[in-house]
C-alpha positions in Angstrom: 266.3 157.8 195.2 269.7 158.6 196.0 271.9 157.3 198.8 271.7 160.2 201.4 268.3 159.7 200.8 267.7 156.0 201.0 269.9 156.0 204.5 268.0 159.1 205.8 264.6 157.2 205.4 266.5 153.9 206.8 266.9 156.2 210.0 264.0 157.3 210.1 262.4 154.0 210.3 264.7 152.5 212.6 264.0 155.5 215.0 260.5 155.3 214.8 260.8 151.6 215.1 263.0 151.7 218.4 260.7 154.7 219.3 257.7 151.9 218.9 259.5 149.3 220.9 260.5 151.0 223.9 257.0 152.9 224.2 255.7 148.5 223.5 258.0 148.0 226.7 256.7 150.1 229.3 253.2 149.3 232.0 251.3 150.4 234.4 250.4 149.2 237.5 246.9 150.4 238.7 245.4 149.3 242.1 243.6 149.7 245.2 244.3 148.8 248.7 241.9 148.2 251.4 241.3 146.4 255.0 241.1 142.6 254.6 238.7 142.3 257.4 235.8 144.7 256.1 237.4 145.4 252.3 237.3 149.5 253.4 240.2 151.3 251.1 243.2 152.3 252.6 244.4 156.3 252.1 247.9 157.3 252.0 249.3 154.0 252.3 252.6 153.6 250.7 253.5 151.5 247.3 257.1 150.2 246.3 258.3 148.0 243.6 261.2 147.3 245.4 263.9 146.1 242.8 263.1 150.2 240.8 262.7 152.0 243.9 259.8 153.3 242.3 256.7 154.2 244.1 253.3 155.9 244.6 251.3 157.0 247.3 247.3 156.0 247.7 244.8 158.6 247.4 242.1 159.3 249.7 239.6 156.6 248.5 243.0 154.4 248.8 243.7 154.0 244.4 247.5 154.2 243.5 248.8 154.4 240.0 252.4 153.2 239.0 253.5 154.7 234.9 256.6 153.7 232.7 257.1 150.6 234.4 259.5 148.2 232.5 257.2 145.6 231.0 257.9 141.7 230.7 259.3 141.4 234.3 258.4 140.4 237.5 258.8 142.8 240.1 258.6 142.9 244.4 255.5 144.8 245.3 255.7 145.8 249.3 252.5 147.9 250.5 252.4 149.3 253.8 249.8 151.3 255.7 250.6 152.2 259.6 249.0 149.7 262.1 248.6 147.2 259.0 251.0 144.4 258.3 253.4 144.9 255.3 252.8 143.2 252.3 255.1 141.8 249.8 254.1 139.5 246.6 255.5 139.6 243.2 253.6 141.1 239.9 254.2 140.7 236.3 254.5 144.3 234.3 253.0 143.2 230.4 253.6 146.0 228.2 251.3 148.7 227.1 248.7 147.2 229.5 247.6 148.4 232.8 248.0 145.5 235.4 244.7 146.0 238.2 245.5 145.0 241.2 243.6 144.8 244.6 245.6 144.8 247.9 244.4 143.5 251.0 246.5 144.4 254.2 245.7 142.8 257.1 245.2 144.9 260.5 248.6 144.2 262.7 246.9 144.1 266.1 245.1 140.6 264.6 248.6 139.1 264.5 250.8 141.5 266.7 250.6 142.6 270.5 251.5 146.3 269.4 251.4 148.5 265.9 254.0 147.3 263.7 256.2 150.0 262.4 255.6 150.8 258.6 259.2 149.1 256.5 258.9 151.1 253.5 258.2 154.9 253.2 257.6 156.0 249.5 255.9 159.1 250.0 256.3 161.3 246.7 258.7 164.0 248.3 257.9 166.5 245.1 254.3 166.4 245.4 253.3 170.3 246.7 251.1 169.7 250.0 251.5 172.4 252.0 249.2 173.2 254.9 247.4 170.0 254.7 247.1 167.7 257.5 245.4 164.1 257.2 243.5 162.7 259.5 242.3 158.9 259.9 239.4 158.1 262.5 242.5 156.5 265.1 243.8 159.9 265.6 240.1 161.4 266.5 240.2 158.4 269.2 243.5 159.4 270.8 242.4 162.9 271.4 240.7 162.8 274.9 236.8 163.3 274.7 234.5 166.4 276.0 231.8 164.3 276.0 232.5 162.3 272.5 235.0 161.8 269.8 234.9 164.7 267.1 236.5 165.4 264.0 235.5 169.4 264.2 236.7 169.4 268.0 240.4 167.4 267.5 241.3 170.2 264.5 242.1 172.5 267.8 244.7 170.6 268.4 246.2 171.3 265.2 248.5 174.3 264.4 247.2 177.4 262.8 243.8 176.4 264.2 242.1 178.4 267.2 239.0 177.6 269.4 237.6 180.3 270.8 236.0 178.1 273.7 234.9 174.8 275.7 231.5 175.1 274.7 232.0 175.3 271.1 233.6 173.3 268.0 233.6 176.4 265.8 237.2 177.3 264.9 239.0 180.3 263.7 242.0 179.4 261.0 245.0 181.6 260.7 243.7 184.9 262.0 239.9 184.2 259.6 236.8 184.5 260.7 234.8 180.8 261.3 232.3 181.8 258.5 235.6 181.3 256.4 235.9 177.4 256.3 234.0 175.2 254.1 233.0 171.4 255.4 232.4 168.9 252.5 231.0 165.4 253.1 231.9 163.8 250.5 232.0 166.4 248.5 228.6 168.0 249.9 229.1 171.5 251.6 227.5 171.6 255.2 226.6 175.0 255.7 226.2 174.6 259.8 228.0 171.1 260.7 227.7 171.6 264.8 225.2 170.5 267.3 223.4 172.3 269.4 225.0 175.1 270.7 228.3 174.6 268.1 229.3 171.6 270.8 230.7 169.1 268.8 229.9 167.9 265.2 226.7 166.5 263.4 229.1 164.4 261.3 229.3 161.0 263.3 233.0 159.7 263.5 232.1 156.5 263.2 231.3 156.3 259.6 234.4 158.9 258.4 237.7 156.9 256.5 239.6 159.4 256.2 239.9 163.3 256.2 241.8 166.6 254.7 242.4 169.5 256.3 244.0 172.9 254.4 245.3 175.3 256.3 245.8 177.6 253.5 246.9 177.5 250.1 244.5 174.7 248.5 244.8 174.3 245.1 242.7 175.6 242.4 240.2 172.1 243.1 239.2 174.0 246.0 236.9 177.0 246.4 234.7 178.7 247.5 236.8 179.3 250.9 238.7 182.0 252.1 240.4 180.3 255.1 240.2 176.7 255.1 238.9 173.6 253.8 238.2 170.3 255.2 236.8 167.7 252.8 235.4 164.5 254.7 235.5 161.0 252.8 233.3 158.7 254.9 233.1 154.5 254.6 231.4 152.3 252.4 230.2 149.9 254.4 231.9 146.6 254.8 231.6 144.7 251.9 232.6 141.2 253.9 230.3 141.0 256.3 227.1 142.3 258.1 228.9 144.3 261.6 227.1 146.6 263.6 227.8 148.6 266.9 226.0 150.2 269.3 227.5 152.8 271.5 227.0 155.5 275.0 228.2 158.7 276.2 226.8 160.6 278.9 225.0 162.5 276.4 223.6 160.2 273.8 223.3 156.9 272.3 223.9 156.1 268.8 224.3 152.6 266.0 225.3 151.4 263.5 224.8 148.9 261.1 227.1 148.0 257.9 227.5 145.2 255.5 227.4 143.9 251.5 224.9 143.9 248.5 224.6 142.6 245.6 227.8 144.5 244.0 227.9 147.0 246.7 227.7 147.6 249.8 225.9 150.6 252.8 225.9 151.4 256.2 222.9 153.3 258.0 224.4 155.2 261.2 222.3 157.0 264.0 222.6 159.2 267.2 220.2 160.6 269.4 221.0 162.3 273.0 219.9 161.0 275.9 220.3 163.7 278.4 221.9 167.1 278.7 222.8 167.3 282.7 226.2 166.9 280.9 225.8 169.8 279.3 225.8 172.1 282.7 229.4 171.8 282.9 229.8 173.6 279.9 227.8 176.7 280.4 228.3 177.3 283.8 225.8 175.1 285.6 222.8 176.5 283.7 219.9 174.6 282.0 220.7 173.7 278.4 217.9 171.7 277.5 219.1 170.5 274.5 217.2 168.1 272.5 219.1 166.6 268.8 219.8 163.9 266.8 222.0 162.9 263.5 221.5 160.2 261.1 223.3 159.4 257.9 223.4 156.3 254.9 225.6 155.2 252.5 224.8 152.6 249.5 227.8 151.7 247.1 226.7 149.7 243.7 229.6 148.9 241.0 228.9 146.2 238.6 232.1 145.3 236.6 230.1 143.2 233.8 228.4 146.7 233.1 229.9 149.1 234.3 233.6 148.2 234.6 235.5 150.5 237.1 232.8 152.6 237.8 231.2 152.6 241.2 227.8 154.9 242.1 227.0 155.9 245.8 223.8 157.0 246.9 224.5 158.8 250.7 222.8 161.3 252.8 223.2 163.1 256.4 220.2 164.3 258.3 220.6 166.0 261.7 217.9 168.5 263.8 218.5 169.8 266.7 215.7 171.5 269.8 216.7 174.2 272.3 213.2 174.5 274.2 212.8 175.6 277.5 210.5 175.4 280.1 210.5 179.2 280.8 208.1 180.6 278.6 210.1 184.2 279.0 212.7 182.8 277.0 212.8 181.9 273.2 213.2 178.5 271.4 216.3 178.0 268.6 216.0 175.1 266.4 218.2 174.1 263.7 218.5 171.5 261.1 220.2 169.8 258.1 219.2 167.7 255.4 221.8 166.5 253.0 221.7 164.2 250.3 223.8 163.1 247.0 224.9 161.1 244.3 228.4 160.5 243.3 229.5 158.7 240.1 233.4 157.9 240.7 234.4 156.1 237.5 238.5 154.6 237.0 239.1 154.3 233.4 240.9 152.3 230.9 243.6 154.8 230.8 245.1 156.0 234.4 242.3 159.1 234.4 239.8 159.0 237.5 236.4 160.7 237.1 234.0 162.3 239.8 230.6 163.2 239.0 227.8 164.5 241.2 224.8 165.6 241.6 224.0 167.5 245.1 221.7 168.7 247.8 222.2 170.7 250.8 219.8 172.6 253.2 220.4 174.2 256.5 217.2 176.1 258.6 218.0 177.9 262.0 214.7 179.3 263.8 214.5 181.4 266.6 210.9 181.4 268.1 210.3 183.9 270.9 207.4 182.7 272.7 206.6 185.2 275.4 210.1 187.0 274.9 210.8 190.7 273.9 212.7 189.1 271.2 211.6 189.1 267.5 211.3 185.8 265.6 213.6 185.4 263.0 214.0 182.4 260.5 217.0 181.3 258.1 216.7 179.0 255.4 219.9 178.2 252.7 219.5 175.6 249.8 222.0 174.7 247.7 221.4 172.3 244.6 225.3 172.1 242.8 226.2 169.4 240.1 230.1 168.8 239.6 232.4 167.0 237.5 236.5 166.8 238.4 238.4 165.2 236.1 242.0 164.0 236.7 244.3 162.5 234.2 247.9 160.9 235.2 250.6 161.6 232.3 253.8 159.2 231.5 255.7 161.1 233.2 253.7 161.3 236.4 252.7 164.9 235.9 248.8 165.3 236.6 246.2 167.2 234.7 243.1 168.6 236.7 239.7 170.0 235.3 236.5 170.8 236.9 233.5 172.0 236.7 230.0 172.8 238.9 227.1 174.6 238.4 225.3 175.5 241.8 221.7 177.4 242.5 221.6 178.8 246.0 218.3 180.0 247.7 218.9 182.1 250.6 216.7 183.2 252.7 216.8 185.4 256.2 213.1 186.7 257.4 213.6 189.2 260.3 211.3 191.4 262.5 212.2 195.0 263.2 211.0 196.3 266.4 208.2 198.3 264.4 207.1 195.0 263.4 207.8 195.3 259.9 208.7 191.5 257.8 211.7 191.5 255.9 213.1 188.7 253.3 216.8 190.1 252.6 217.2 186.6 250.7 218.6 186.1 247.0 218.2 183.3 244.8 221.2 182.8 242.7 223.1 180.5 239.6 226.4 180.4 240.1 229.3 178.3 237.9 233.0 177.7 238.8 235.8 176.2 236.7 239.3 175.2 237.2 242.6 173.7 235.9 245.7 172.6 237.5 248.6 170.9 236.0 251.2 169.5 238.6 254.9 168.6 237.4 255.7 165.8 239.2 258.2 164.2 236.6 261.1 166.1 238.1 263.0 164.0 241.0 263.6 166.9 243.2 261.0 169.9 242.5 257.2 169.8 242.1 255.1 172.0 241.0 251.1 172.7 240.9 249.7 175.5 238.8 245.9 176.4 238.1 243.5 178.5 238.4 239.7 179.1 239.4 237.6 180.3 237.0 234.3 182.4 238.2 232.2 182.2 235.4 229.0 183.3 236.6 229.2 184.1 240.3 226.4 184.1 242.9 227.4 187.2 243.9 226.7 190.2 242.4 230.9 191.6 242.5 233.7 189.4 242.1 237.3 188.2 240.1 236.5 186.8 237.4 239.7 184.5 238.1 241.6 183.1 241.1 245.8 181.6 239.8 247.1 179.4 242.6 250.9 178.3 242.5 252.5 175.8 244.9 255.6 173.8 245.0 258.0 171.7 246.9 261.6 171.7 246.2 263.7 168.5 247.6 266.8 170.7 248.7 268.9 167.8 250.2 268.2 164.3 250.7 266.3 165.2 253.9 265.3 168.5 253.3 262.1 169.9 251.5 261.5 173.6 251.1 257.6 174.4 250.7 255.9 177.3 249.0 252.4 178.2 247.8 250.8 181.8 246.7 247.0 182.0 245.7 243.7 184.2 245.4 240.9 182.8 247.1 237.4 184.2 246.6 233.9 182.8 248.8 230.0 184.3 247.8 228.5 182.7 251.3 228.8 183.9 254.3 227.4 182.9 257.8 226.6 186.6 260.0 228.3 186.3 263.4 227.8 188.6 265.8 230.9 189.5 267.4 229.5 190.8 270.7 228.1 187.6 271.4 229.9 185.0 273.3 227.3 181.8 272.6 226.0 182.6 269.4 222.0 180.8 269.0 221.2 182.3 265.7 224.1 182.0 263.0 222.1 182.8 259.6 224.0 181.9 256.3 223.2 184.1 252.9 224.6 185.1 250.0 226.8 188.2 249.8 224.2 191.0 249.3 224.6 192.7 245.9 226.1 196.0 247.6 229.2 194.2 248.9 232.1 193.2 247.4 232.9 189.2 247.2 235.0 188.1 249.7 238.2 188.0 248.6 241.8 187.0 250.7 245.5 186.5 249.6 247.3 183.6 250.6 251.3 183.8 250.9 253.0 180.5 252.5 256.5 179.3 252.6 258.1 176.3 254.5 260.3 173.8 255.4 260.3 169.9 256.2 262.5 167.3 257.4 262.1 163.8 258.3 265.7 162.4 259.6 263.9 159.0 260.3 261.0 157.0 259.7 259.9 157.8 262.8 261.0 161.9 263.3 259.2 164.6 261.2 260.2 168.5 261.8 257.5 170.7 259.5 257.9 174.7 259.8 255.6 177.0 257.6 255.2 180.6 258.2 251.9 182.6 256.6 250.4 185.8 255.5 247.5 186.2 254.8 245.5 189.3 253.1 242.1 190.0 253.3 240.6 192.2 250.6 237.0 192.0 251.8 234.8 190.4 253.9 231.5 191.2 255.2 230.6 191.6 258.8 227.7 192.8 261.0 227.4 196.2 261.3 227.1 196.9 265.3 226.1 200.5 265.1 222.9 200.2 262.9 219.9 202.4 264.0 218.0 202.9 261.4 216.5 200.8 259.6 217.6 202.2 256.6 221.1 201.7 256.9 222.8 198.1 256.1 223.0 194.9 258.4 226.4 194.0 256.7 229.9 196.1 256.5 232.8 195.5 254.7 235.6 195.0 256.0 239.3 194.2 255.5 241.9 192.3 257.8 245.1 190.8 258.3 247.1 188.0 260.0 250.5 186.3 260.1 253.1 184.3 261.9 254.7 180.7 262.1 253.8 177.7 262.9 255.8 174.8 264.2 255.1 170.9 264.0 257.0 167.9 266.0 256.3 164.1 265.4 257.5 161.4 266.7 256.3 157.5 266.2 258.3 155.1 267.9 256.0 152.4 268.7 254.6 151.6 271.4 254.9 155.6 271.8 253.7 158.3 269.9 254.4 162.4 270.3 253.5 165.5 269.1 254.1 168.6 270.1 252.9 172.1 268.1 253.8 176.0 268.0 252.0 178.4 266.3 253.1 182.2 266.9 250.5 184.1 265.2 248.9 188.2 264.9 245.8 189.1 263.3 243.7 192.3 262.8 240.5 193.3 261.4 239.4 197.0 260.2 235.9 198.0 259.6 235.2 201.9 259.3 238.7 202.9 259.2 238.8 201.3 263.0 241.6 198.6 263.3 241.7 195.9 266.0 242.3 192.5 267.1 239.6 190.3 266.5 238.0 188.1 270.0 240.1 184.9 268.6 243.5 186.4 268.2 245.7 184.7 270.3 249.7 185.4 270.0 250.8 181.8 271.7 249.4 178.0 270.9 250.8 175.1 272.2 249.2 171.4 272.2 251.3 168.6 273.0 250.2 164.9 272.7 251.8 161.6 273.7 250.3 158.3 273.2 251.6 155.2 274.7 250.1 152.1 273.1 250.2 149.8 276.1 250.2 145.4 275.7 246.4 143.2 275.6 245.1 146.6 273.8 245.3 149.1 276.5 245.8 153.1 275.3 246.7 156.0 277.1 247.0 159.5 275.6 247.1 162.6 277.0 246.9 166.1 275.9 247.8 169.4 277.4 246.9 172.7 275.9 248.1 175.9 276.1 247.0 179.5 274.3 247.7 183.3 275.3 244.6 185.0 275.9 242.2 186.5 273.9 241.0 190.2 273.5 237.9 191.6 274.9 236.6 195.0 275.6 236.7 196.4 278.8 233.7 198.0 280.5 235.1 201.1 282.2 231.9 202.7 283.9 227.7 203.5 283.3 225.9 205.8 283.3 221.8 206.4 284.0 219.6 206.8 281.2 216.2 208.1 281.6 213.8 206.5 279.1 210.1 207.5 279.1 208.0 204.9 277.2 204.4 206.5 278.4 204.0 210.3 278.6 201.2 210.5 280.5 202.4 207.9 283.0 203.8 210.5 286.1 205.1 208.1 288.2 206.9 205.8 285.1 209.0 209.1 284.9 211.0 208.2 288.1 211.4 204.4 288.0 212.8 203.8 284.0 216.3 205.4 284.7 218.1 202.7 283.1 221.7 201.6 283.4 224.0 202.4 279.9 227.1 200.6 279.8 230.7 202.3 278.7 232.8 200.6 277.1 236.7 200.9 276.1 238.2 200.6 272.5 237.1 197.8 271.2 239.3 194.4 272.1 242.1 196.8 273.7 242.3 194.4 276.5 243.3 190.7 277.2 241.8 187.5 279.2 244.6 185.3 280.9 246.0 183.0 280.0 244.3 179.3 278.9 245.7 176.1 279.7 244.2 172.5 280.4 245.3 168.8 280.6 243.2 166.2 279.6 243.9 162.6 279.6 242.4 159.4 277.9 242.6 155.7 279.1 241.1 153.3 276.2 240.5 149.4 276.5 239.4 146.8 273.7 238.1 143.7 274.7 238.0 140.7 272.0 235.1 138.3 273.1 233.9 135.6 270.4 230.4 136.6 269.4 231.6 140.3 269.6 234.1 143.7 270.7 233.9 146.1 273.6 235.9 149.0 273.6 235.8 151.2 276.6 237.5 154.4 277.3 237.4 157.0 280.1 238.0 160.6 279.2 239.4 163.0 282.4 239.1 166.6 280.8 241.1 170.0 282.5 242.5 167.3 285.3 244.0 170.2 287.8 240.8 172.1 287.0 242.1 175.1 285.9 239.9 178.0 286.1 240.0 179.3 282.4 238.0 182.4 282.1 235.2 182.7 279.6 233.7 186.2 279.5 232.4 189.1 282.4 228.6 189.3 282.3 227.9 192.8 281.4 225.4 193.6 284.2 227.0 192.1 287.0 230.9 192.0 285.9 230.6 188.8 287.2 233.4 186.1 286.0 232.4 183.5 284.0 234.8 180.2 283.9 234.9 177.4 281.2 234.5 173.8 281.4 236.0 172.6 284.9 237.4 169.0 285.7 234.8 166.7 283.5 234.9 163.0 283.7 233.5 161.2 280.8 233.2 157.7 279.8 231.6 156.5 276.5 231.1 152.4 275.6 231.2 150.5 272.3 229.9 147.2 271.6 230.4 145.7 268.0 229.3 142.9 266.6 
């Protein structure tokens, strides 16, 4: 071997060696952080090793991961979570080992008279998170009650986001139709999540640890959607201790009882109403004999000694609900949901995380008519799915997403014509969705996430066989983040709404019939963000968005030979504007959202009935000493478009030929109308206020609050009555209370 040789090989091995030794010097820190007091994890709380400056964020079930940390030293860990005490303790880094660790952050109002303000922020500024809000079960308690606290009822308050009424929860998102937003408890779609008549939620508050909510341009992960999603991560039970609660409104009553296993642990929560004289204020002082219920169960197991860093929970949600009244002229509506599932959520020996499940989901809406000229008509969905999401962290930080579900849908809608004839215009359907995303996080000042859904058999009949979605978010100076996402977004279930209705009884959800196009929308997004202190954030987005298809009810229909469903095609856009500020003891918020959108079926184009040019919600919350709250919240939108009636005419209508005197008495009065939505309502605007008290006793807690809702009772219209052209107001001033014992 000759000298050039002999030294080239030399270097080669010393490379290889150093290579060795520096990868032999590098950990990973790998943990979880929860609540001391009931051992509950903690999402997007805040990591930092404080002599690196390097940090992570928690996820959603409160897991962190730390790569490429320099082994064989001890660093400063500080973890801090708002309204939680920050903790600092010191950790030893060995080298090519993770290092598990669990945090437990004590609440601040055990040891402080107000909400300590968070030290440390070390919120990954590169990771692409646009349109997405978080929401914990503290901010659903700030927001002043209708009757009770709701997830479904505080996203109004959010920008982008537009209820089209008092009486309902159901909510519109940037300029889409309601049937556009998917609801997943843990990770379980609930096709009709609302009570009653679409008041407020079936999804108790009480058992929820966190939540999501996209806006718009999710990331391939999420589908199945064209407008929004919001995914729903509920408790799992305190693992400490055996706690329950037990807790009134002026509409139901409802418990709850949590505590530990044997390597686990469950809660079991339940609500059931009490009366509906409540209920009058919403619909104008008319009977709403509304009869429902909710209940729901989780049970955690994870056995280290067996199953190391796996945990398995077994959880369900059942909820029914009764509109019966006493007039036998009128029809009955009942709906239901039974929910159930079992997640695998394994953490392994590299940093990779792995969700498995295995799924159930059934909603039934019935419409008896009793004595009624109405026809009976019955809707049952079923959806058996079975996912797996993968996600592996790299060295570098980037992430690697893949997934996979198979799902069989049952749909079925039996209708009566008024000849009488029985329909089923249900399908049964298989159905299988893949994706991949790969986000760059290992640049300091960009981040990128790039995927794509994959439809490989699709439950409905016409569809993309592919959906890309691209996001970033580019650090453009120290306190400046420019935002920006583009995607295709593709849905196969659709709930019919009938836009003529104002309270809709009978929402039936099917698959898209085989003579429609899929669904199908474009997202376009761009903003910008700014946080000049720990306590300021300024966030600006503006959006288009493009619908393709969608299906809609087809008002003309009068033969029974021609569809139920259109297709139709829309658009919307605008800006959107949000304002924090958290200076403890006071919190603010205030958001704008300028926003136009437009619907065209049959080469007709108009603005939709929840198109509404202006939104403005502002908030403030003042944390007061010995655990006093008050919030209020004052809303404001531009009205909505409706179609006028302009005049009537008589119509004779002869049912019995051979009846002379039915010939003069069936002239009956045809209403005509304008172009359709050409006109607008006035204005809407409402204050509501909140008062909440918490009471430490030995033995147990009471926390009482007292809701005042539209305080200057503003008179808000609703709709004109068609017959009479009478006006019809929303929900006057409402005083509320509701009362929480735990134990």
């Amino acid at each position: 071997m000759n000298k050039q040789k002999f030294y080239l090989l030399i270097l080669l091995l010393s490379i290889a060696w150093n290579q060795n030794l520096f990868s032999q010097e590098k950990g990973t820190l790998r943990g979880i952080v929860v609540d001391s007091t009931n051992s509950e994890a903690l999402p997007f709380g805040n990591v930092l090793i404080k002599e690196l400056g390097l940090g992570a964020s928690t996820n959603n079930r409160g897991y962190f991961v730390i790569r490429s940390v320099p082994a064989n030293q001890t660093y400063t860990l500080l973890v801090s979570y708002i309204g939680y005490k920050t903790k600092s303790f010191n950790v030893k880094v060995e080298p090519d080992k993770i290092t598990e660790l669990e945090v437990r952050l004590v609440p601040s109002s055990i040891q402080l008279q107000t909400i300590e303000k968070v030290e440390y922020l070390t919120e990954e500024e590169n990771v692409p998170d646009i349109s997405k809000t978080t929401i914990t079960p503290k901010q659903i308690e700030y927001i002043p009650k209708g009757v009770e606290s709701d997830l479904l009822r505080a996203l109004a308050t959010l920008p982008g986001v537009q209820s089209t009424g008092d009486v309902s929860a159901k909510f519109n998102v940037r300029g889409g139709e309601s049937n556009q937003n998917l609801v997943l408890f843990d990770g379980i779609p609930v096709y009709y999540p609302f009570h009653s008549i679409g008041l407020f939620s079936v999804i108790d508050p009480d058992i929820i640890n966190n939540g999501e909510f996209f806006r718009g341009g999710y990331s391939a992960n999420y589908g199945r959607a064209l407008s929004s999603i919001l995914k729903i991560v509920t408790k799992d039970g305190n693992k400490n201790n055996f706690s329950g609660s037990l807790s009134a409104s002026l509409l139901s009553a409802k418990a709850l009882i949590e505590g530990p296993i044997p390597e686990g642990s469950f809660y079991i929560t339940a609500r059931k109403s009490i009366s509906n004289d409540v209920l009058k204020k919403f619909v104008n002082e008319e009977e709403l004999p509304v009869d429902f219920y909710d209940a729901s169960f989780k049970i955690n197991y994870g056995n280290s000694k067996f199953f190391s860093g796996t945990k398995f929970s077994l959880h369900g949600l059942f909820s029914r609900d009764n509109l019966k009244y006493n007039d036998p002229g009128r029809p009955d509506y009942h709906w239901a949901n039974n929910i159930i599932g079992l997640k695998i959520f394994a953490v392994g020996e590299v940093p990779f995380f792995l969700d498995l499940g295995i799924t159930y989901s059934n909603f039934k809406n019935e419409l008896l008519p009793k004595e009624s000229d109405v026809k009976p008509k019955l809707n049952d969905l079923s959806d058996f799915s079975i996912t797996a999401d993968f996600l592996y962290i790299l060295e570098n930080k980037d992430e690697l997403g893949i997934g996979i579900d198979v799902k069989s849908v049952a749909s079925k809608l039996f209708l009566v014509n008024r000849f009488d004839f029985k329909a089923d215009v249900g399908l049964d359907k298989i159905g299988s969705n893949a994706f991949v995303n790969y986000k760059f996080l290992r640049f300091e000042n960009i981040g990128i996430d790039l995927g794509a859904r994959f439809n490989i058999k699709n439950l409905a009949a016409k569809g993309d066989f592919i959906e890309p979605r691209f996001s970033f978010n580019y650090l453009l100076l120290p306190l400046i983040s420019l935002k920006g996402s583009v995607g295709i977004y593709q849905q196969e279930l659709t709930t019919i709404i009938d836009e003529r209705e104002v309270l809709s009884l009978f929402d039936p959800v099917v698959i898209i019939p085989d003579y429609l196009e899929k669904s199908k929308a474009a997202h376009y997004i761009v903003g910008i963000s700014t946080k000049p202190a720990n306590y300021l954030s300024v966030d600006a987005e503006g959006f288009y968005k493009k619908i393709f298809s969608a299906p809609t009810l087809n008002e003309n229909k009068s033969l029974y030979s021609e569809p139920d469903l259109l297709e139709s095609t829309g658009e919307s856009y605008g800006g959107e504007l949000i304002v924090n500020l958290n200076f403890m003891p006071v919190e603010f918020s205030a958001s704008y959202t300028l926003a136009w959108a437009f619907k065209e079926v049959d080469g007709v184009k108009y603005s939709p009935r929840y198109d509404s040019r202006h939104n403005l919600n502002l908030s403030f919350t003042y944390n007061l000493p010995d655990e006093w709250r008050f919030s209020t919240n004052w809303i404001y939108h531009s009205g909505f478009p409706y179609t006028q009636q302009i005049g009537f005419y008589d119509k004779l209508s002869i049912d019995d030929f051979l009846n002379e005197y039915d010939i003069y008495q069936t002239l009956l009065p045809i209403n005509i109308f304008g172009n359709k939505n050409a006109a607008r309502l006035t204005d809407y605007h409402r204050l509501d206020m909140i008062l909440s008290k918490r009471f430490d006793f030995n033995l147990f807690k009471v926390n009482l609050d007292i809701s005042a809702i539209n305080i200057y009772n503003r008179k808000n219209i609703y709709y004109f009555e068609q017959s009479t052209g009478k006006r019809v107001n929303m929900l006057p001033f409402l005083l509320t209370g509701t009362l929480k014992i735990g134990i």
